[in-house]
N, C-alpha and C positions, 0 to 999 in steps of 0.2 A: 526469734518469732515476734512478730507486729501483733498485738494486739486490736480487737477489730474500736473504733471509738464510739463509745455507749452513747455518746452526749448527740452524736449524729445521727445514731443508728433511730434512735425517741425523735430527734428531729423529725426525720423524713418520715417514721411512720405518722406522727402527727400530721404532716403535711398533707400524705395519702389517704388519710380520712376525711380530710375536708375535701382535698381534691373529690374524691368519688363520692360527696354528698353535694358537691356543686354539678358534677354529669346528671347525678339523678335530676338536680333542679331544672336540669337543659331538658331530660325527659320528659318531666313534667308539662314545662312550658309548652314545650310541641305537641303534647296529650290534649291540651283545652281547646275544645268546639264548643259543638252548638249547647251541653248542657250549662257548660259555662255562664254562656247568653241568659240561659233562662233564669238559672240561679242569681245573676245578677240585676234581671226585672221583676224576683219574686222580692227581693229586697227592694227595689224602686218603688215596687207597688206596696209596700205593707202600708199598714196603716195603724197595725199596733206597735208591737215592741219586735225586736228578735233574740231570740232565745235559745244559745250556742251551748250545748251539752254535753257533755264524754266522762267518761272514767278513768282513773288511772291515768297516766302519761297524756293519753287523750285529753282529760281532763286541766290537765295544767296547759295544756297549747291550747283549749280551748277556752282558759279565762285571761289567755291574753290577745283569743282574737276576738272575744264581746269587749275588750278594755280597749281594742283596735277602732272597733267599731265606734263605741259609746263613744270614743275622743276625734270621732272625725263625722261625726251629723247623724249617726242614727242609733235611737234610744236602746241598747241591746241588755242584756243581761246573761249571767252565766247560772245553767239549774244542776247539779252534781247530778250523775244520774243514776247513785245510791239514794239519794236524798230525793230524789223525784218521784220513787215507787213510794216513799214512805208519808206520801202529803203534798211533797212542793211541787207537785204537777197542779197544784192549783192558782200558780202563778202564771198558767196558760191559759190564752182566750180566743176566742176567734178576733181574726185580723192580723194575731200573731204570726210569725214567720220564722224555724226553726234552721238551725245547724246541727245535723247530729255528727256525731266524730266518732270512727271506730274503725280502727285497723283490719279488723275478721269482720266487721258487721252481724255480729252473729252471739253476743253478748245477752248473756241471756235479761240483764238490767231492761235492754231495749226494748223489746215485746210491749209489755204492757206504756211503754212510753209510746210506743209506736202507735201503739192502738188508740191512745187516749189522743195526739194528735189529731189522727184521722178523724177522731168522733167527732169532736169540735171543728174540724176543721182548719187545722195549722200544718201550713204543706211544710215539707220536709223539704232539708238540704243536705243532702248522704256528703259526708267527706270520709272514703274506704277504702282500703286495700281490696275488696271482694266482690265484683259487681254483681255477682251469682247469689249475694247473700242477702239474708232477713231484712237490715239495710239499704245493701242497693236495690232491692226489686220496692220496698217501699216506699224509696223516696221521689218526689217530682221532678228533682234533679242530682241525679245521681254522679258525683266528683271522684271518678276511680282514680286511685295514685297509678303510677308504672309501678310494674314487678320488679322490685329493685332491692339486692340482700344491702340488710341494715349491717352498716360498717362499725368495725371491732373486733376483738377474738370473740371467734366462735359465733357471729353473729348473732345471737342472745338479746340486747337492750335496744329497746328501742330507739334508733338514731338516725336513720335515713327516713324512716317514714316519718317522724314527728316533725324533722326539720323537712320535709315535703310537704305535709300538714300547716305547720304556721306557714310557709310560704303562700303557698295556695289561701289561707285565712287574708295574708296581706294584700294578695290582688285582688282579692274578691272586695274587701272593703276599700278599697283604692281607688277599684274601678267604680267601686259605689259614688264616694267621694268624689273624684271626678266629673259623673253622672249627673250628680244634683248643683253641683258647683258648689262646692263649696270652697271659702276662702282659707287665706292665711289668718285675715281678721277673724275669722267666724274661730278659727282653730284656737287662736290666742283667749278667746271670750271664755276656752273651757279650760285653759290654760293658767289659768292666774295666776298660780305658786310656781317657785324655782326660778331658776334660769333660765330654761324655755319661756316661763309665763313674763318675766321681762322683756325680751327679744320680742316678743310678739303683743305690746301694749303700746299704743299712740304713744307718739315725742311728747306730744303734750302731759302724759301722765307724769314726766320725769324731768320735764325741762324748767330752768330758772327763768320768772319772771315776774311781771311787776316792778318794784324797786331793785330787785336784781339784776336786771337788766344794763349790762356795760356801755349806754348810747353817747354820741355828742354829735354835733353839728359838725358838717364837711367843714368850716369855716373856724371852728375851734382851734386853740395854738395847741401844740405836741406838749408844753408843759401840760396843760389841764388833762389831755386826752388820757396823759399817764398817770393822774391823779386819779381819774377816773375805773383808768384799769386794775388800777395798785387799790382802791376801795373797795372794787368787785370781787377781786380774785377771781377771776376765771380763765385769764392769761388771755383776753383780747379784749378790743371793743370796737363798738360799732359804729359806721359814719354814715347818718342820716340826712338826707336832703331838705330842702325848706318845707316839703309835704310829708319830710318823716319817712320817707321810704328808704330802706338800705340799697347804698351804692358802694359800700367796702367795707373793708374792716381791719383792723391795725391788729398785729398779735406780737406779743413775747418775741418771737422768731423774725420779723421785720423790725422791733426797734434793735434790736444785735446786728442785724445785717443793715440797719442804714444810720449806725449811732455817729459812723463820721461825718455823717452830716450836718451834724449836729441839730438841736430842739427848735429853729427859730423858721420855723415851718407848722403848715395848719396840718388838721386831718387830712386833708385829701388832697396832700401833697405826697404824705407816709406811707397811705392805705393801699391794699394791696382792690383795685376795683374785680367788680361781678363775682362776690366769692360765692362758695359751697356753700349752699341752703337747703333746707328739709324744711316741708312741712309738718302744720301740728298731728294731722290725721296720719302720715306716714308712722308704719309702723321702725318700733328703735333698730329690729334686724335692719333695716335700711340704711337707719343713721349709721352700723358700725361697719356696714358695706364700704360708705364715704370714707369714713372712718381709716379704714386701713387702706382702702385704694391711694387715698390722697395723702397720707399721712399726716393727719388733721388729728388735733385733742380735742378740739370746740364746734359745734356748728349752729350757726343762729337760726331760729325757729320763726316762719314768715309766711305771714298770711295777705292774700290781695297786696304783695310788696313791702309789710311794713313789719319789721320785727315786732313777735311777741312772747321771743322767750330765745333761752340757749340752753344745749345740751353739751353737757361737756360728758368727755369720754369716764371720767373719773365715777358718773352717776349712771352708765348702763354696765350689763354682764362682763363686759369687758373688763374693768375691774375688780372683778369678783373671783 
């Protein structure tokens, strides 16, 4: 008698629950019309904050799509909506712009949130399983999921609706983002810390220059130029024209492949002409774009044609 294999058996049921929580997603997708639109101009138009709230399960998908928000151009904030009946509904104003999140929409927390909205005037954005409900009949734009059993034994936890939920929180703020234009720079300005917040800071914040700067004359002999490289450490250097402009550059990697020629040669006999440049403004995601496409360690930092710094691989995420 064969034993059936346990180890596969958790495999594929594993697999089958992500499978049928990416159908739903497909559901989804084909479900957004026109409240969509609207929910997406009531965000264009706000003029205060937006103010993304739920309970429970809700709740946690709900403080990662004001943290969606907040990190991609618009001021958002999350209100627990235990803690809202008890006070922090005073952190609503007119001009504000809400999310409310709730599977039944019918929570009893909601009522009095709903109502306080209204008074002031903060239109609602239903994210619900129940368009029939206290929720969806409230809200200005009402975001019904598809009918779809949440995947697992016994269908019990919430898991299809809440990953249909952030989904839905991601387009909506995307297409916001989108909307207003916002950049990769603007994104990086909210990004400071980590390794994303390096990727996305100008060359200029990271690159070596001033006297660090590995330069010599096209006219230089190959002894100096290698003095020069060998002082800098940065495993190249650069060959500037009589106006200073870069027109090549010598690296580590060309004096190996052209040592039998021996030294009794200038710069720009060596230099490899027209290399790989970035700008200072360019953000460092780009430099390590060059980076690996070309299979480069260094690349010299040039403004109006004339180096003013180098970045070497060793000084972005890449090394990290």
């Amino acid at each position: 008698m064969t034993l059936p294999d346990a180890s596969a058996s958790i495999r594929e049921f594993g697999r089958q629950m992500v499978h049928d929580e990416a159908r739903a997603l497909d559901a989804l997708a084909d479900s957004l019309g026109e409240e969509f639109e609207t929910a997406v101009r009531l965000l264009l138009d706000c003029k205060g904050k937006l103010i993304v709230s739920g309970l429970g399960k809700s709740g946690h998908i709900g403080r990662k799509v004001a943290a969606t928000f907040a990190s991609t151009g618009t001021t958002a904030t999350f209100l627990h909506l235990a803690e809202a009946i008890h006070g922090d509904l005073g952190m609503a104003c007119e001009g504000d712009v809400a999310i409310l999140i709730s599977q039944s929409g019918q929570t009893i927390e909601l009522q009095p949130v709903i109502d306080h909205f209204d008074l002031i005037g903060v239109p609602i954005i239903a994210i619900t399983g129940n368009a029939g409900s206290m929720l969806g009949e409230a809200a200005t734009a009402p975001l019904i999921l598809p009918h779809w059993p949440e995947v697992g034994p016994e269908a019990v936890a919430p898991t299809t609706s809440t990953t249909m939920t952030l989904a839905l929180g991601d387009a909506l703020a995307m297409t916001v983002m989108r909307e207003k234009g916002f950049s990769r720079n603007d994104f990086g300005r909210l990004h400071p810390g980590g390794t994303l917040g390096l990727r996305l800071k100008p060359v200029k914040r990271l690159m070596h220059a001033g006297d660090a700067l590995p330069l010599v004359a096209a006219s230089t002999s190959m002894h100096d130029a290698i003095v020069v490289m060998t002082e800098k450490r940065l495993g190249l250097v650069g060959v500037t024209d009589e106006n200073g402009r870069l027109v090549g550059v010598i690296t580590d990697g060309d004096l190996r492949r052209n040592i039998e020629r021996g030294l009794d040669h200038t710069a720009a006999e060596f230099m490899t002409a027209n290399p790989k440049i970035v700008a200072p403004e360019a953000l460092v995601d780009e430099a390590l774009t060059l980076f690996e496409e070309y299979r480069i360690t260094a690349l010299f930092v040039v403004e109006d044609g004339r180096p003013v710094g180098v970045l070497h691989i060793h000084d972005t995420p890449a090394a990290r």
